[in-house]
C-alpha positions as CSV (number, residue, x, y, z in Angstrom):
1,X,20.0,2.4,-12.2
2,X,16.8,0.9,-13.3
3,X,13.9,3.1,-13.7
4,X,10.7,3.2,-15.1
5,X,10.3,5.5,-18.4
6,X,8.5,8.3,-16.6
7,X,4.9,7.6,-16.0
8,X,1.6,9.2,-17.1
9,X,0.7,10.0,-13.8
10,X,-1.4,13.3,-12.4
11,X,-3.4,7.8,-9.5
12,X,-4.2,3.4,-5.5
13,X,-6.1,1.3,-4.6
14,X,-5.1,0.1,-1.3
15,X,-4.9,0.2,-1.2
16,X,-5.1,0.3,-2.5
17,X,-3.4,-0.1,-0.4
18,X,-3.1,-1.4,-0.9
19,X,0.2,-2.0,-1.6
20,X,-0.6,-3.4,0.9
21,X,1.0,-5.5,-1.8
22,X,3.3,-8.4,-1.4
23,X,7.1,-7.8,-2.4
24,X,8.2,-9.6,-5.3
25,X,10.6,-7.1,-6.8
26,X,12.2,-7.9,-10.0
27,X,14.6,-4.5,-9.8
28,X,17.5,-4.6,-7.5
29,X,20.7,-4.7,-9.9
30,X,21.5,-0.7,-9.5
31,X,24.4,1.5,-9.1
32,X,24.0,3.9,-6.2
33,X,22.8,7.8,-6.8
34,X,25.4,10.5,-6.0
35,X,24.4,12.7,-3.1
36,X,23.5,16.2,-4.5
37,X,26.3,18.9,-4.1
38,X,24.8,20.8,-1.5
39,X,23.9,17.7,0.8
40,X,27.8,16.8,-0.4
41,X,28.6,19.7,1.1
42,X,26.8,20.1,4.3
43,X,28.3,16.4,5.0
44,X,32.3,17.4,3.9
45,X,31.8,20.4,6.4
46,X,31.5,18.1,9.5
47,X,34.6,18.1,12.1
48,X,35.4,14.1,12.1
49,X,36.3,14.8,16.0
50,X,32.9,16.7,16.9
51,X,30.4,14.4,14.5
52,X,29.1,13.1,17.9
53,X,27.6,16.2,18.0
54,X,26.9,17.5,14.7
55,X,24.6,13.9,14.0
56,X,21.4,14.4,14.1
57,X,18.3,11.8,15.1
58,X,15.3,11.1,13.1
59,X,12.2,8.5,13.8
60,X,11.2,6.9,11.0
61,X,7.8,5.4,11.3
62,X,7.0,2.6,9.0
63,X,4.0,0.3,8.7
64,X,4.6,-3.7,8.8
65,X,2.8,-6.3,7.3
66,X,5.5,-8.9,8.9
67,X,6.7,-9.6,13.0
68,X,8.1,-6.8,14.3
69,X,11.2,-7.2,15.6
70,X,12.4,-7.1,18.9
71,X,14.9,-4.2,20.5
72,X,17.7,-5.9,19.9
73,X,17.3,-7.0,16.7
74,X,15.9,-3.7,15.6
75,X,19.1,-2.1,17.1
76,X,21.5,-4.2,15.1
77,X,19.7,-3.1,11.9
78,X,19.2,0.7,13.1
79,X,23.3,0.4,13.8
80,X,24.0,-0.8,10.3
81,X,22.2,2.0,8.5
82,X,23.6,4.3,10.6
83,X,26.9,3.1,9.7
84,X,26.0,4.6,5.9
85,X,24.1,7.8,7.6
86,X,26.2,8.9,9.7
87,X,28.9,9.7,7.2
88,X,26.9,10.2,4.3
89,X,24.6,12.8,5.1
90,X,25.4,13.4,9.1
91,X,22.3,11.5,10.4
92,X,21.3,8.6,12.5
93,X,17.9,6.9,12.3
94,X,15.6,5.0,15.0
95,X,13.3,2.8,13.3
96,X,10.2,2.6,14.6
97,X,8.2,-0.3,12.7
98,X,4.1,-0.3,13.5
99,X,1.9,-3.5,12.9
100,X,-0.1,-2.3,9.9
101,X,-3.6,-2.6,11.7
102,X,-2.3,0.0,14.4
103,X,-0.4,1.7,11.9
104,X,-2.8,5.1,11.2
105,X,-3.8,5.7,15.1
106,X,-0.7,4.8,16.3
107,X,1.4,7.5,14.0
108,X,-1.8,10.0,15.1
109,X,-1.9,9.4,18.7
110,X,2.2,10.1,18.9
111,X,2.5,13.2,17.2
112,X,-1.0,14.4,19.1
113,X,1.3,13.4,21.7
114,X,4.3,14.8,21.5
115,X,6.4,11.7,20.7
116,X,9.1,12.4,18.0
117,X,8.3,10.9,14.8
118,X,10.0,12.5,12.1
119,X,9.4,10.6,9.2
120,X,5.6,8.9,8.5
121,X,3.5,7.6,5.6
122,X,0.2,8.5,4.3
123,X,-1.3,4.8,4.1
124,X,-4.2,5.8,2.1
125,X,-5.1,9.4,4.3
126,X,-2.5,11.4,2.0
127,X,-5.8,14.5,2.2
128,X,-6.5,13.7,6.1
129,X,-3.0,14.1,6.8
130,X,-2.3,17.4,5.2
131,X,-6.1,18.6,6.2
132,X,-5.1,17.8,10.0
133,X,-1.7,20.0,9.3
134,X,0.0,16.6,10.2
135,X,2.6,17.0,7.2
136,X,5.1,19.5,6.9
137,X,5.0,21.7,3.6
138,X,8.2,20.4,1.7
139,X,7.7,22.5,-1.2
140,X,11.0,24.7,0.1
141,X,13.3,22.1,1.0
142,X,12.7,19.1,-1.4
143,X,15.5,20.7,-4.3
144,X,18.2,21.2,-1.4
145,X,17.7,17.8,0.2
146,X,15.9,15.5,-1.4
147,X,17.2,16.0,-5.7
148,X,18.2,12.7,-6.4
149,X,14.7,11.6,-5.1
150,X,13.2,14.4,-7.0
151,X,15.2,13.7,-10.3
152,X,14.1,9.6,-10.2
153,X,10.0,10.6,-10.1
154,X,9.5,13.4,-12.2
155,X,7.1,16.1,-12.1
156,X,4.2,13.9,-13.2
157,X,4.4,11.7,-10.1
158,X,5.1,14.5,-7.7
159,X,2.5,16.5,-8.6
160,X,-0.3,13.6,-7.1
161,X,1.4,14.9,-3.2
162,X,1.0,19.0,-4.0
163,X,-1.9,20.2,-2.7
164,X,-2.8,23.7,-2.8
165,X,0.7,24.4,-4.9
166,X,2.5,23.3,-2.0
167,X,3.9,19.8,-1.8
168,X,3.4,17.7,1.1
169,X,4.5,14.2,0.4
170,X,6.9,12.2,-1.4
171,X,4.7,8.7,-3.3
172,X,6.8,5.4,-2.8
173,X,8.4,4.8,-5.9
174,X,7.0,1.4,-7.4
175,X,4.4,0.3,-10.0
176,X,1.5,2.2,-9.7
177,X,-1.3,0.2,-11.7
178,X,-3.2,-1.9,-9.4
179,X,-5.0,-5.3,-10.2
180,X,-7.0,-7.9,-8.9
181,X,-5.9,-11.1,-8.4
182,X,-7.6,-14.3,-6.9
183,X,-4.2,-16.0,-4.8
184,X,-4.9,-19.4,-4.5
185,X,-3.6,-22.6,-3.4
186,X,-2.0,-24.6,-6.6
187,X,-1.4,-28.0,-5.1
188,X,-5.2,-28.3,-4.3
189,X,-6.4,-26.6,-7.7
190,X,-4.7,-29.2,-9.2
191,X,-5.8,-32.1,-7.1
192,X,-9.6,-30.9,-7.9
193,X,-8.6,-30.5,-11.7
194,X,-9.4,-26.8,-11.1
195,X,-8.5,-25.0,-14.0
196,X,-7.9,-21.2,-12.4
197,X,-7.0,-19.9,-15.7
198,X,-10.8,-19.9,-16.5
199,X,-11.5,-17.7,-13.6
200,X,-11.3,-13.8,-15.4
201,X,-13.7,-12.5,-13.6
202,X,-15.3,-12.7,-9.9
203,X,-18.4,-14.2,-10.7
204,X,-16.4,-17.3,-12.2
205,X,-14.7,-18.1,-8.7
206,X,-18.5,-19.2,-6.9
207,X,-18.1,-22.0,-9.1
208,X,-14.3,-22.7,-7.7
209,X,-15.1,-22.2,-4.5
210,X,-18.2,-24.5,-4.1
211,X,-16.3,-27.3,-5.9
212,X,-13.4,-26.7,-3.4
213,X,-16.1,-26.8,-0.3
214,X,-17.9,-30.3,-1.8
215,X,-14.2,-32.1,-1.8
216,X,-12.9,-30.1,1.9
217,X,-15.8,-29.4,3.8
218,X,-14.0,-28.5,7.0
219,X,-11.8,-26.2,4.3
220,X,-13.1,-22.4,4.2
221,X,-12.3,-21.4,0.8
222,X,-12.5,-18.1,0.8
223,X,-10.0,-16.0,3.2
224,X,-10.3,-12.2,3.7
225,X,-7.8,-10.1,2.4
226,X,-8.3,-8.1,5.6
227,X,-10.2,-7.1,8.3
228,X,-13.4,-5.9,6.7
229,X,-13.6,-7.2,3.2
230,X,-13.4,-10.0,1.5
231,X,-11.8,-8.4,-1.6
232,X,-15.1,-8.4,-4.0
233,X,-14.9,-4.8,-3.5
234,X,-11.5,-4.3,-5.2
235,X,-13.2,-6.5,-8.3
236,X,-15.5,-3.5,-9.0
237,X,-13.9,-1.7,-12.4
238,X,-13.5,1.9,-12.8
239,X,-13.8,3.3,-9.7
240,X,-12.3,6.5,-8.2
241,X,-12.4,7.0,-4.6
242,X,-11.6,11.0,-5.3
243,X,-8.9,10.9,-2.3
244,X,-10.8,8.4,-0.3
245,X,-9.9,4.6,-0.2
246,X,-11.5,1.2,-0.4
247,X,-12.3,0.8,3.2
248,X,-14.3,4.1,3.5
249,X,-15.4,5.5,-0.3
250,X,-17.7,8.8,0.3
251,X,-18.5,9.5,-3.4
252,X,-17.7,7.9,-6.1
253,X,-16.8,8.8,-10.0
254,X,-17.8,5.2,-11.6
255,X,-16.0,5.0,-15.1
256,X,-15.5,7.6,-17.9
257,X,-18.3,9.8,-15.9
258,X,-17.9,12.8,-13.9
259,X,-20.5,13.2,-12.1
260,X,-19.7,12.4,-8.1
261,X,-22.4,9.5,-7.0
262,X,-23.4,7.4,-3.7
263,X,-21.1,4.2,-4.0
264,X,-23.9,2.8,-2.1
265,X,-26.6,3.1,-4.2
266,X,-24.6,1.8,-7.5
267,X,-25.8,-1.5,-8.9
268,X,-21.9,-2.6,-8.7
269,X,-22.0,-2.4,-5.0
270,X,-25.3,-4.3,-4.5
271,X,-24.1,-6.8,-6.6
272,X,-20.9,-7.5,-4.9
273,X,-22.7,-7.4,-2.0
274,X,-25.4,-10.3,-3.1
275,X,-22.3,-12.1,-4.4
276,X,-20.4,-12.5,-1.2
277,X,-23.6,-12.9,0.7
278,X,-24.2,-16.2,-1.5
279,X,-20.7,-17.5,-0.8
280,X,-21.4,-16.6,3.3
281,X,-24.7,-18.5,3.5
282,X,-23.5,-21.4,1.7
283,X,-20.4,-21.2,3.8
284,X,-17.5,-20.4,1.2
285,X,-16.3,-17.6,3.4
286,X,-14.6,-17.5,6.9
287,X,-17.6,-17.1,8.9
288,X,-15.6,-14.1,11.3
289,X,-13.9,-12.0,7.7
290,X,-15.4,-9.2,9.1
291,X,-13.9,-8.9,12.4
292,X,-10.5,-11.0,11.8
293,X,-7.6,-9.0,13.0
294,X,-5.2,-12.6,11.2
295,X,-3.9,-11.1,8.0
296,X,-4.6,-13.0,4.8
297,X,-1.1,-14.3,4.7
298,X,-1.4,-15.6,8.1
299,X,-4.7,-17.2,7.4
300,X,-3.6,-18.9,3.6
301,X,-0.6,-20.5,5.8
302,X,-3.4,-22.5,8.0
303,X,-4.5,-25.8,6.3
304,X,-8.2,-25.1,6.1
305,X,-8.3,-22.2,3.5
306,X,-7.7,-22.2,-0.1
307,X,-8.0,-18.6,-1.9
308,X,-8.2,-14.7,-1.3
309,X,-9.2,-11.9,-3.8
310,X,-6.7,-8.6,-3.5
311,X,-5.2,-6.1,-5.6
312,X,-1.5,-6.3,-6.4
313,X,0.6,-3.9,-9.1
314,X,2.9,-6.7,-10.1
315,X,2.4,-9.9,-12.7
316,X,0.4,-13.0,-11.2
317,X,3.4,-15.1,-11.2
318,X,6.1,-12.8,-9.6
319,X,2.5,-12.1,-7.1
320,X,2.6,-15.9,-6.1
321,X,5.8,-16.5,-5.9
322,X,6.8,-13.6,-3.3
323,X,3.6,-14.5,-1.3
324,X,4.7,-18.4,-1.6
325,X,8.1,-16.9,0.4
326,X,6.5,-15.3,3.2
327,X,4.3,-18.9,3.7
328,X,7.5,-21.2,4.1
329,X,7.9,-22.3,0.2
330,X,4.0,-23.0,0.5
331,X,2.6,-23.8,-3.6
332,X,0.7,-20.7,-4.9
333,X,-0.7,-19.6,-8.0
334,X,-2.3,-16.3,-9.3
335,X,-4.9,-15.4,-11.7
336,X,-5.9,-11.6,-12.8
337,X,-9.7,-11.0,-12.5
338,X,-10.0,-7.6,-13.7
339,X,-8.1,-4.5,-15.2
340,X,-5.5,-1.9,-13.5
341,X,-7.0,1.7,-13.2
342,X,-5.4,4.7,-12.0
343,X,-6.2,7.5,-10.3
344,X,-4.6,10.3,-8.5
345,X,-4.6,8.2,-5.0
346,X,-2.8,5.2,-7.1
347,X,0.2,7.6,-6.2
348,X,0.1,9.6,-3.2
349,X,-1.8,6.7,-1.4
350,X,1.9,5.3,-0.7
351,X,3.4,8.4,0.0
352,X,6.0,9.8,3.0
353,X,5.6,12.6,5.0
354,X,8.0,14.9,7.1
355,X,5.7,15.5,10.6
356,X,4.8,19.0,10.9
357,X,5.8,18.5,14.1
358,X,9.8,17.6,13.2
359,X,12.1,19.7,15.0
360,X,14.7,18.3,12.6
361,X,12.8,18.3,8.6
362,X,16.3,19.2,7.0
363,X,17.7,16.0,8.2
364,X,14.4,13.9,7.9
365,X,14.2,14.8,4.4
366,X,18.2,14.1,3.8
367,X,16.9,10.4,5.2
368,X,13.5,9.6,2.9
369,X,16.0,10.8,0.1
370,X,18.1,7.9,1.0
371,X,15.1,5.5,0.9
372,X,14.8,6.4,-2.8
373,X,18.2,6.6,-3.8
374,X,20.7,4.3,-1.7
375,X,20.7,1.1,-2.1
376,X,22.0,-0.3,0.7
377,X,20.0,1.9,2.9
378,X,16.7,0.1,1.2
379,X,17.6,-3.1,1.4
380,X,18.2,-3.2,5.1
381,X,15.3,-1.3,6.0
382,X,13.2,-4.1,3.6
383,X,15.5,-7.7,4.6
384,X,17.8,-6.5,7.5
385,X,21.2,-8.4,7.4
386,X,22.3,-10.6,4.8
387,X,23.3,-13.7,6.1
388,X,21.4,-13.5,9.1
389,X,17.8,-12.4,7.5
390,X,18.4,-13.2,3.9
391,X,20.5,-14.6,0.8
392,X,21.7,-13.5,-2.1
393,X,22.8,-15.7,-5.2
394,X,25.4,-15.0,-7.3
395,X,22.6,-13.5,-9.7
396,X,21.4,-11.4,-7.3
397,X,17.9,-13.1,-6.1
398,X,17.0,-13.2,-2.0
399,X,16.2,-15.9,-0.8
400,X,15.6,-16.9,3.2
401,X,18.3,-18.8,4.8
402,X,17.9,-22.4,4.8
403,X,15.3,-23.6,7.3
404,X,14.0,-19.8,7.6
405,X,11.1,-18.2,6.1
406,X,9.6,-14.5,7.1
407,X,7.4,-15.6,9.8
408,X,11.1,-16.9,11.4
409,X,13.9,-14.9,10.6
410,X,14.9,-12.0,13.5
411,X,14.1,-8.9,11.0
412,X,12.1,-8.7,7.3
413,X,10.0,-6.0,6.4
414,X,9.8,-7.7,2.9
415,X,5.6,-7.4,3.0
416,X,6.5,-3.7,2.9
417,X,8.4,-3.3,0.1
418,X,6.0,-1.5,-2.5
419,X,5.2,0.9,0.2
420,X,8.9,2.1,1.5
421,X,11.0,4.1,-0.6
422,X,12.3,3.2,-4.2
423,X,11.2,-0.5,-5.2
424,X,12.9,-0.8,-7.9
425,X,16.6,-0.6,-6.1
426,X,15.1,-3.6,-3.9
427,X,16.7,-6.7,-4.2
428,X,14.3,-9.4,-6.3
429,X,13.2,-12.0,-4.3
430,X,14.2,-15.8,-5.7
431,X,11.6,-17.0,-7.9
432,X,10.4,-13.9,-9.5
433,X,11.6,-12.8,-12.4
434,X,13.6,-9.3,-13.8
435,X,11.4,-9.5,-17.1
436,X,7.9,-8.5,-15.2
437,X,10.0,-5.1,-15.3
438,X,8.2,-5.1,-18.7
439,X,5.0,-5.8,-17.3
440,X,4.9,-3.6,-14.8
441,X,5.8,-0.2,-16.8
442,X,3.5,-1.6,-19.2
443,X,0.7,-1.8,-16.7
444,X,1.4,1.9,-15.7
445,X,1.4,3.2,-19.4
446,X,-1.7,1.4,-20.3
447,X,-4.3,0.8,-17.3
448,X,-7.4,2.9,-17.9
449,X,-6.8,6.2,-16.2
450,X,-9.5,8.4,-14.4
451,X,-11.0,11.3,-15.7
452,X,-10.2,13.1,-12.7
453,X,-6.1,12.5,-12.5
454,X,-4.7,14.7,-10.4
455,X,-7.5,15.7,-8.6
456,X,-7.4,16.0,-4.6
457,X,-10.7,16.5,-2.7
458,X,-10.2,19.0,0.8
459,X,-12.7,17.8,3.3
460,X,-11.7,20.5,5.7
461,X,-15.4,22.1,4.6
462,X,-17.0,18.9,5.3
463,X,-14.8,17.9,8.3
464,X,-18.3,17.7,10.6
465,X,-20.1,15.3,8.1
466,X,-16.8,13.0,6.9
467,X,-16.3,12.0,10.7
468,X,-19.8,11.4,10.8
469,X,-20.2,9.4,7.8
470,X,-16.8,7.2,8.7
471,X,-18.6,6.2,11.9
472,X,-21.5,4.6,9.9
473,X,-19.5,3.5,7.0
474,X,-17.1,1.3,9.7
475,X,-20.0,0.1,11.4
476,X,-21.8,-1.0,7.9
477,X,-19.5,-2.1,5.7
478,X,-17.2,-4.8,7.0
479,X,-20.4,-7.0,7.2
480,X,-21.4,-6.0,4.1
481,X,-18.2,-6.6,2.3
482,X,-17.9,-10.1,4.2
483,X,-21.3,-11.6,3.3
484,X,-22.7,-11.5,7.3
485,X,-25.4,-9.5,7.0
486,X,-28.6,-9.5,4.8
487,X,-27.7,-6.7,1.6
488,X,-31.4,-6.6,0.7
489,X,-32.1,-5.2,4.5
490,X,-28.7,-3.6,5.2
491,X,-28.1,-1.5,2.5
492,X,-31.4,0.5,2.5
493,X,-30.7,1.0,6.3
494,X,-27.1,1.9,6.0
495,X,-28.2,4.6,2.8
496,X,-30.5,6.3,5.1
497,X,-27.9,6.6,8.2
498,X,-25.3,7.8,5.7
499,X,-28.0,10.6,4.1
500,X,-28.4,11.7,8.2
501,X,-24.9,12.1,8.6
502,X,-24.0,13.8,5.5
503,X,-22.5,12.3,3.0
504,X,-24.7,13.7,0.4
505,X,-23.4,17.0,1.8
506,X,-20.0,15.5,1.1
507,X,-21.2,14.4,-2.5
508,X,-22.1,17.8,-3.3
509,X,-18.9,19.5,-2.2
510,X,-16.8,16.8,-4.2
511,X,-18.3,17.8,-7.3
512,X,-18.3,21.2,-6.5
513,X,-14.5,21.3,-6.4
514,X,-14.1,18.6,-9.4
515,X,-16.1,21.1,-11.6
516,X,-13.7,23.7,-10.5
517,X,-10.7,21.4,-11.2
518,X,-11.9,20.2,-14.4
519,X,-12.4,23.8,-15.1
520,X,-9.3,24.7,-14.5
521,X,-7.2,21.2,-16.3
């Protein structure tokens, strides 16, 4: 089996998600994991003529970034992992893919609701979920039913999901170490003589995109990454969220310091925010980036748009090249703009959860192990069939089937596939390459770490003032982020509502507990 040398880890983005990161795995060629001898056991013991009765059902609720399928399609894939589950570890699945812009309420809503879902993910609210007593304390079971999952992260990596010395989540299994990137379109760079290479930082694109703007002028050439933000934000170096994310930071450590600050009031943030506000009045940006629910791939596969700014943990070429798949073959290229940087939500940002609310946590755990360690199972959760939803060449690279891309094929969750389960048993997608391995475990060894790895932040104190300061922070930010509104006026506004609603409270209690942590480390 492939697997990274175990990381320094105590640290995402986003995000980041983040992951929200395209799939361009360069793993795949891997033997398949042994189950443990007492899951081994618990499966021998079942009466072939009464398995009917002995399975047992779990939901597993998974965030897409691509179509979701329809019944029947989901059902044929649902039938083939069961086909492995059922004899493997006594347990059938029901797959239960969410659009990723529904995907936090949706999960929320359900189990407030009383719908079974078993099996969840974090998605950048690893501390909201275990502060809402969403996520059932694994700390118990994981060594019984989940070992081989166990043995393939280490301590190190674990450790980001135990809160409280109990441990609530396992983190996807991938490369941690997050950069930015500017994805571009290559066949119009190199009609325009653009040289992106000479683009190392985000102040260097203005220049790119005006020059892209003078040739295309009905061309917009900045897209969003997603709804909210055009991306500058993931530019700014050094930054840890301290169990927040991107979309809603509350206080800050900036760099090598530790002393928790007001993201707002940093000269970083003013500057990105005079930056994108320069590309929105000369009309460089898509007018609507801060309301868009299109997804940036969606949007780059549209005629009139030429670039993006995101966050991915994988090299620039392998970046473009699985992000080339999802648009139909369409001609991209990649250039890094800034530095990978971990942090304790690097890791459990991307991590799966058992629901508290699980009346079966034996068997849901027995599953997520599967997502780690079984090939098979991975693959078809990611692709779907082969020969229906995907390839494979005789060296082992995925491809579409001819004619097909993901926007076409019944079932791919390939957009998904640095936040479910064990990356690196993924099959590599055609055009990447199994070198950026290399890369990749080098970015995790050697991207600047925080001084505050391992460090989780419980708002429960501040519960009152973190809803209240989420309110204002989605109401301010997006347009911030996106260039629509005037920084100079905004941001003195938007300081003063945040102050009202607490978030200096919030700041306080932050480094309060840091102190304590870094006391204590």
């Amino acid at each position: 089996m492939i697997k990274f040398k175990k990381v320094v880890v105590a640290l995402l983005m986003v995000t980041t998600l983040i992951a929200l990161s395209a799939c361009n795995n360069t793993g795949g060629d891997t033997g398949k994991v042994t189950q443990d001898d007492a899951t081994q056991s618990d499966t021998n013991s079942i009466d072939n003529e009464n398995i009917a009765q002995e399975i047992e059902t779990v939901v597993y609720a998974y965030a897409s970034f691509n179509n979701i399928p329809d019944s029947e399609t989901l059902g044929t894939v649902e039938e083939a992992i069961n086909n492995i589950t059922r004899d493997k570890i006594g347990v059938e699945v029901k797959l239960l893919p969410i659009p990723i812009f529904d995907y936090s309420s949706q999960v929320s809503l359900a189990l407030q609701g009383g719908d079974q879902i078993d099996i969840f993910e974090s998605l950048g609210d690893f501390n909201t979920r275990v502060s809402s007593q969403m996520a059932y304390d694994l700390t118990d079971l994981v060594d019984a039913y989940a070992a081989e999952t166990k043995d393939i992260l280490g301590d190190e990596i674990l450790d980001a999901c135990i809160k409280d010395g109990k441990l609530y989540g396992i983190p996807s299994y991938k490369p941690y170490a997050l950069t930015p990137m500017v994805i571009y379109k290559q066949d119009i760079a190199d009609e325009l003589n653009i040289d992106m290479t000479q683009v190392t930082s985000i102040n260097d694109l203005t220049d790119v995109l005006r020059t892209v703007k003078e040739a295309y002028p009905d061309i917009t050439p900045l897209v969003p990454v997603s709804q909210g933000t055009s991306g500058i934000n993931l530019t700014i170096a050094g930054v840890d969220y301290l169990t927040d994310d991107y979309n809603s930071p509350k206080g800050i450590l900036l760099g090598d310091s530790t002393t928790v600050v007001d993201y707002y009031g940093t000269d970083e943030f003013a500057e990105s925010c005079d930056l994108v506000r320069t590309w929105y009045n000369e009309g460089l940006i898509l007018k609507d980036a801060a309301t868009t629910t299109s997804t940036s791939t969606e949007l780059m596969s549209a005629d009139n748009s030429f670039c993006y700014v995101a966050s991915y943990s994988y090299p620039p070429a392998d970046t473009a090249a699985a992000l080339a798949a999802q648009m139909g073959g369409q001609s991209l290229g990649a250039v890094q703009i800034g530095d990978a940087y971990l942090d304790t939500t690097s890791v459990n940002a991307l991590s799966w959860m058992v629901a508290s609310t699980s009346e079966v946590p034996e068997a849901a755990l027995k599953f997520m192990n599967l997502t780690f360690s079984d090939q098979e199972v991975i693959n078809l959760l990611i692709y779907g069939l082969e020969g229906r939803d995907y390839v494979l060449d005789d060296e082992g690279y995925l491809a579409y089937p001819e004619g097909e891309d993901a926007s076409t094929v019944p079932y791919t969750a390939q957009l998904s596939c640095g936040t479910l389960g064990n990356y690196f048993l993924m099959y590599p997608m055609d055009g990447t390459s199994k070198e950026s391995l290399v890369w990749e475990e080098e970015q995790n060894q050697l991207a600047k770490k925080s001084p505050a790895m391992g460090f989780t932040f419980d708002s429960n104190s501040v519960k009152t003032e973190y809803t209240s300061v989420s309110n204002v922070i989605q109401q301010y930010l997006p347009g911030l982020l996106c260039g629509s509104v005037d920084p100079e006026v905004i941001i003195p506004e938007f300081r003063e509502r945040l102050d009202s609603a607490g978030l200096n409270e919030i700041i306080a209690e932050k480094q309060n507990q840091l102190d304590a942590w870094l006391l204590s480390n």
